[in-house]
C-alpha positions as CSV (number, residue, x, y, z in Angstrom):
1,X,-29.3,17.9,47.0
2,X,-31.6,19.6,44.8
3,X,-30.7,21.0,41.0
4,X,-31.6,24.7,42.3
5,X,-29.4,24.0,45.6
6,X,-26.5,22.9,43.6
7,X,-27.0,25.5,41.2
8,X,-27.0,28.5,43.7
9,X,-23.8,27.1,45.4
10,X,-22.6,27.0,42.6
11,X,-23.2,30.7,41.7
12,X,-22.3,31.7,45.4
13,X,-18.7,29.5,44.6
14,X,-18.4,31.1,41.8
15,X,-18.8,34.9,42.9
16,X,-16.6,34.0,46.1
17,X,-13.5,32.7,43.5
18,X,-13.8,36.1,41.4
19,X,-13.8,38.0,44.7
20,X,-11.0,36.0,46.2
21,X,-9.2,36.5,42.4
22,X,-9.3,40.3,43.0
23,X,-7.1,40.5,45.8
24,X,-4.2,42.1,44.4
25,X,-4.6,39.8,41.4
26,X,-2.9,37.2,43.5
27,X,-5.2,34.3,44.1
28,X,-6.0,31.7,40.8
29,X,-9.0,29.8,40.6
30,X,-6.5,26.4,41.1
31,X,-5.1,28.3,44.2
32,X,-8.4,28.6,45.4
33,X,-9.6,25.3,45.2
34,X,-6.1,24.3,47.3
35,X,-7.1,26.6,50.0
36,X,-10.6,25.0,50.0
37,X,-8.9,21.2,50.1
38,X,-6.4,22.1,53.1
39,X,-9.5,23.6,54.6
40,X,-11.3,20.3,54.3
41,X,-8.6,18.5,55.5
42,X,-8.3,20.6,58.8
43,X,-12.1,19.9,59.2
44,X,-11.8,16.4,58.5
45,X,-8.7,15.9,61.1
46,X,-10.3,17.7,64.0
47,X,-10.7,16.3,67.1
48,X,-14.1,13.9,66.7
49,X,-14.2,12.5,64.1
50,X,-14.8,10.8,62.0
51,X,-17.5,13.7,60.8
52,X,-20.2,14.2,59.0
53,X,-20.5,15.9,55.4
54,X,-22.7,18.8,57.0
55,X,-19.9,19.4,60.0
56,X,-16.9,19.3,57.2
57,X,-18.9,21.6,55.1
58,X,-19.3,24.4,58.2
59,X,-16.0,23.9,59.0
60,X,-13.9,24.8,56.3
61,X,-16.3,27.3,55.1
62,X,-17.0,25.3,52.0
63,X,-20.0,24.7,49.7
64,X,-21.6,21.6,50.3
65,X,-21.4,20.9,47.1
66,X,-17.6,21.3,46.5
67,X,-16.8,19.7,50.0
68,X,-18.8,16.8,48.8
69,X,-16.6,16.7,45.4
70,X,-13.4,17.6,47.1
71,X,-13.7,14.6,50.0
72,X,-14.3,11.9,47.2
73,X,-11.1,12.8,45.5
74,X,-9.3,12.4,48.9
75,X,-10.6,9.6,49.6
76,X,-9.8,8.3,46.2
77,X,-6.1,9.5,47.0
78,X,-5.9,7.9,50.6
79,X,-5.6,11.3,52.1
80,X,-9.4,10.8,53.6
81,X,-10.9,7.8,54.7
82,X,-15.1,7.8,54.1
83,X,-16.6,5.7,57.0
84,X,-19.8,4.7,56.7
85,X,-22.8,6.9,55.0
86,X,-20.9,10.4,54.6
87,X,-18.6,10.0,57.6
88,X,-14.8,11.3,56.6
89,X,-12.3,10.3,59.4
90,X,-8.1,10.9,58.6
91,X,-7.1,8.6,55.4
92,X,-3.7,6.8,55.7
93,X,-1.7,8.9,53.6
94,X,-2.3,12.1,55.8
95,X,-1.5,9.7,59.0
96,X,1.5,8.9,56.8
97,X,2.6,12.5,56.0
98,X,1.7,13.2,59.9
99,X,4.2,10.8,61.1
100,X,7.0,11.9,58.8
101,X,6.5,15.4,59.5
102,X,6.6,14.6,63.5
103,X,9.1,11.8,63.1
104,X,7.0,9.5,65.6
105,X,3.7,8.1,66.2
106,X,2.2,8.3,69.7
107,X,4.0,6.5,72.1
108,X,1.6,3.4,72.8
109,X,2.4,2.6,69.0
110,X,6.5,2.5,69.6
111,X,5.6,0.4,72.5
112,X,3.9,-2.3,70.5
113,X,6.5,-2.2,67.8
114,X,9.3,-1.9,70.0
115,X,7.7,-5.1,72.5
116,X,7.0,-7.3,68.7
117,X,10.9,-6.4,68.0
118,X,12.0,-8.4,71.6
119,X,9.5,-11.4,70.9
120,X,10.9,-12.2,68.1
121,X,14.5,-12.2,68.8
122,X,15.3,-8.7,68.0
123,X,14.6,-8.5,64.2
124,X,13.5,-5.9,62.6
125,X,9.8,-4.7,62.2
126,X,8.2,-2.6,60.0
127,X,4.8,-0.8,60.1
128,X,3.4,0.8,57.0
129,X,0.2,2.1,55.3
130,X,-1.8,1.2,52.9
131,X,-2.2,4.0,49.9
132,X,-3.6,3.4,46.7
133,X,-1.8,1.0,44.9
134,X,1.6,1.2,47.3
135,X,2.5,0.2,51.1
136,X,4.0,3.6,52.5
137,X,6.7,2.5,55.5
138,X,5.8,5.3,58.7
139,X,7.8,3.2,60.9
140,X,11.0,1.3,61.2
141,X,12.8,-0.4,64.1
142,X,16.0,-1.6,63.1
143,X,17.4,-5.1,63.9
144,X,19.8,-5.7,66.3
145,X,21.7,-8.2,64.2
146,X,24.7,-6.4,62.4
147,X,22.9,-6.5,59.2
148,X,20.9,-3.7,57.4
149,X,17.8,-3.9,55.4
150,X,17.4,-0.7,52.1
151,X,13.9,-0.1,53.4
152,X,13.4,3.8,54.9
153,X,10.7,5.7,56.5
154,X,8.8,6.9,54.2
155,X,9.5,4.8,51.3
156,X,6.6,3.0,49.0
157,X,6.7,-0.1,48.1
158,X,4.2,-2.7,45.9
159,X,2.1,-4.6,47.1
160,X,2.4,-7.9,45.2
161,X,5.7,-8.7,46.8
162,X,5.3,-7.8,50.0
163,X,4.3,-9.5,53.0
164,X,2.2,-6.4,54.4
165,X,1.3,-5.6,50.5
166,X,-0.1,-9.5,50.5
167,X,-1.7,-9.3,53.8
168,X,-3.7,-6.1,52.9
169,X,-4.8,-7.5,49.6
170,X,-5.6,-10.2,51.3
171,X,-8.3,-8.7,53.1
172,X,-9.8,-6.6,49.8
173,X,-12.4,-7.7,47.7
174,X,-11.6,-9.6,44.6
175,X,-12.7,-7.4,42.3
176,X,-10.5,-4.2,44.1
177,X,-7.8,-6.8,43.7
178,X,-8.3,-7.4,40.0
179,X,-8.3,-3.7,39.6
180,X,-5.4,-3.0,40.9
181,X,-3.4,-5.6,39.1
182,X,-5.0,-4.0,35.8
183,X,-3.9,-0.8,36.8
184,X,-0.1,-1.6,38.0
185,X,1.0,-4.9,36.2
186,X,2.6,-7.2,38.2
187,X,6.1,-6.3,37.9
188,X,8.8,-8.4,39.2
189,X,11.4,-7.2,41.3
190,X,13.2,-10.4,42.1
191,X,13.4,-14.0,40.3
192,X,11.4,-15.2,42.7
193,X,8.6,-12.5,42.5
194,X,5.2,-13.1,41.5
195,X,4.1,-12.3,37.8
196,X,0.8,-13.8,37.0
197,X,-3.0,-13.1,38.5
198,X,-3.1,-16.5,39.1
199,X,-0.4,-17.3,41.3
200,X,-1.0,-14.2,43.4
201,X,-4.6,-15.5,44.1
202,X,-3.2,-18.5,45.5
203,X,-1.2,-17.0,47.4
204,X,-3.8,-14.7,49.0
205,X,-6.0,-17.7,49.2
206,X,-3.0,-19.1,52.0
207,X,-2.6,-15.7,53.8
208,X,-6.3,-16.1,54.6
209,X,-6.0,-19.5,55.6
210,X,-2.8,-19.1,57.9
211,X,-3.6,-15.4,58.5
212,X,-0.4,-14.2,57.7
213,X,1.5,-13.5,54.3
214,X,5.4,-14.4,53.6
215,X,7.8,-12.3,51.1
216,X,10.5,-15.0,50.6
217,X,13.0,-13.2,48.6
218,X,10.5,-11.8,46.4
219,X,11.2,-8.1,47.1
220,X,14.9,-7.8,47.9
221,X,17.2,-10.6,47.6
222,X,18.5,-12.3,50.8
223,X,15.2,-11.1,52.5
224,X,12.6,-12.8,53.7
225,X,9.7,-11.4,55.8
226,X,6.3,-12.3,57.5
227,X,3.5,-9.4,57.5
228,X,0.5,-9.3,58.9
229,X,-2.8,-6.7,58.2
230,X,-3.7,-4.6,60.5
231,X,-7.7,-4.1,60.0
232,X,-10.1,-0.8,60.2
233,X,-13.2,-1.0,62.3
234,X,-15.1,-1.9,58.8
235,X,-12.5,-4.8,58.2
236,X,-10.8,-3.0,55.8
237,X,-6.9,-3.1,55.3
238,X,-5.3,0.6,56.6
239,X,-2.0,-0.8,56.6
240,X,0.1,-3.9,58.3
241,X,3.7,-5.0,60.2
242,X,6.1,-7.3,59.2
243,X,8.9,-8.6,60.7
244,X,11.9,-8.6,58.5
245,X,15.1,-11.3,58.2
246,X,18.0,-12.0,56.1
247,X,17.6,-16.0,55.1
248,X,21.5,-16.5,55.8
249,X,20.6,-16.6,58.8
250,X,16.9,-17.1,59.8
251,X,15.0,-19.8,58.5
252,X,11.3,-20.0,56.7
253,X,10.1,-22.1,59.5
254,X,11.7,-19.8,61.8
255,X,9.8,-16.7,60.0
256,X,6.8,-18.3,60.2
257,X,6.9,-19.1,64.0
258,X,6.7,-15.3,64.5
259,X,3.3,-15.2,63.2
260,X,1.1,-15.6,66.7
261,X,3.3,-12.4,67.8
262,X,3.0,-10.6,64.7
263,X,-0.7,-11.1,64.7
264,X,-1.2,-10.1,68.5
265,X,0.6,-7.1,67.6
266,X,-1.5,-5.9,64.9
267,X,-4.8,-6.6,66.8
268,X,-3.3,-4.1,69.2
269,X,-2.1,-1.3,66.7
270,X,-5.6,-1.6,65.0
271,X,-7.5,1.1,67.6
272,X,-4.2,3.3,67.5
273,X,-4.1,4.1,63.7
């Protein structure tokens, strides 16, 4: 884009937020910029996708300028996922926010869950997203043992001490990983929790070896779990399952025999989210 294009969008921007302003003295310059970002969204989730810069920018009726500006911070916030060179497909907090609001995903996603939950003895299975520098739950299909787990739709949770937290880092690039240990720590939340850069690599080194991750009592005590990423058409993480025990009564090895139907089951979900 050249300086003079920029520059008269920017003008044109400008003299549609002091037109908008002067409707009954109700609409801000921040409000404004709100209306334009739902807009984008609404482009960005329409049927099609994932779209290109120029179709976003028709369809909300937006400056290509300030679409261009608006979709990086969305993708920055995991509301908008950037797919290739300017392609913006549906990010997984908005598929998060989706499935909260509708209380489901589509039914050939239950089905998978629901068919992992019988394999493996009628535990319980989680599947989440991947946002930022958190694992958001969107999914959760209770055990059939008599024992409850504190996890909740809709909950987020790290993702050094998870198994679907490991399994997505996992599959980043080191440096992504390095950068999000600077920016979070690694806090424990159990004894057993990991606490340095350098255990967590080993760690991640297994889960790519085995191709699954383990949480053994490192986020809730009493808990262990075995995840598994599930991975975008680019190989990148969008989120993972896990199947979820209580170590009373389920052993490690046990855990870890899930694996072949935890991985099947993520290969499936992958298309689906």
């Amino acid at each position: 884009m050249s300086t003079e294009e920029a520059s008269g969008e920017g003008a044109a921007e400008g003299a549609a937020e002091a037109s908008e302003g002067g409707r009954g003295g109700r609409t801000s310059a921040a409000g404004s910029a709100l209306e334009k970002s739902l807009r984008i969204l609404e482009a960005v989730a329409a049927p099609g996708g994932p779209h290109r810069l120029a179709e976003v920018t028709a369809a909300a009726a937006v400056p290509k300028s300030s679409t261009f500006r608006i979709l990086a911070s969305l993708v920055d916030l995991g509301f908008v996922r950037q797919e290739g060179e300017r392609r913006y497909g549906v990010g997984p907090r908005l598929r998060g926010l989706s499935a909260l609001v509708s209380g489901g995903e589509p039914a050939s996603i239950g089905r998978i869950l629901d068919e992992l939950r019988q394999a493996v003895g009628g535990q319980t299975v989680h599947l989440a997203l991947h946002s930022g520098e958190t694992i958001t739950y969107i999914r959760k299909l209770e055990s059939e043992q008599p024992f409850r787990t504190a996890s909740r739709v809709g909950m987020r949770m790290p993702l050094h001490t998870t198994a679907i937290g490991k399994s997505i880092l996992a599959h980043l690039p080191a440096e992504e990983v390095r950068e999000l240990i600077a920016a979070t720590g690694l806090p424990p939340r159990t004894p057993k929790s990991v606490t340095t850069a350098q255990a967590l690599d080993a760690q991640l080194a297994a889960v790519r070896a085995r191709g699954f991750a383990l949480d053994d009592e490192e986020n809730e005590p009493t808990i262990r779990c075995v995840g598994s990423a599930v991975l975008g058409p680019d190989g990148r993480p969008i989120g993972g399952v896990s199947v979820t025990t209580v170590t009373f009564l389920v052993s490690r090895e046990e855990v870890e025999s899930y694996a072949p139907m935890l991985r099947a089951a993520t290969e499936a979900l992958a298309p689906l989210l």
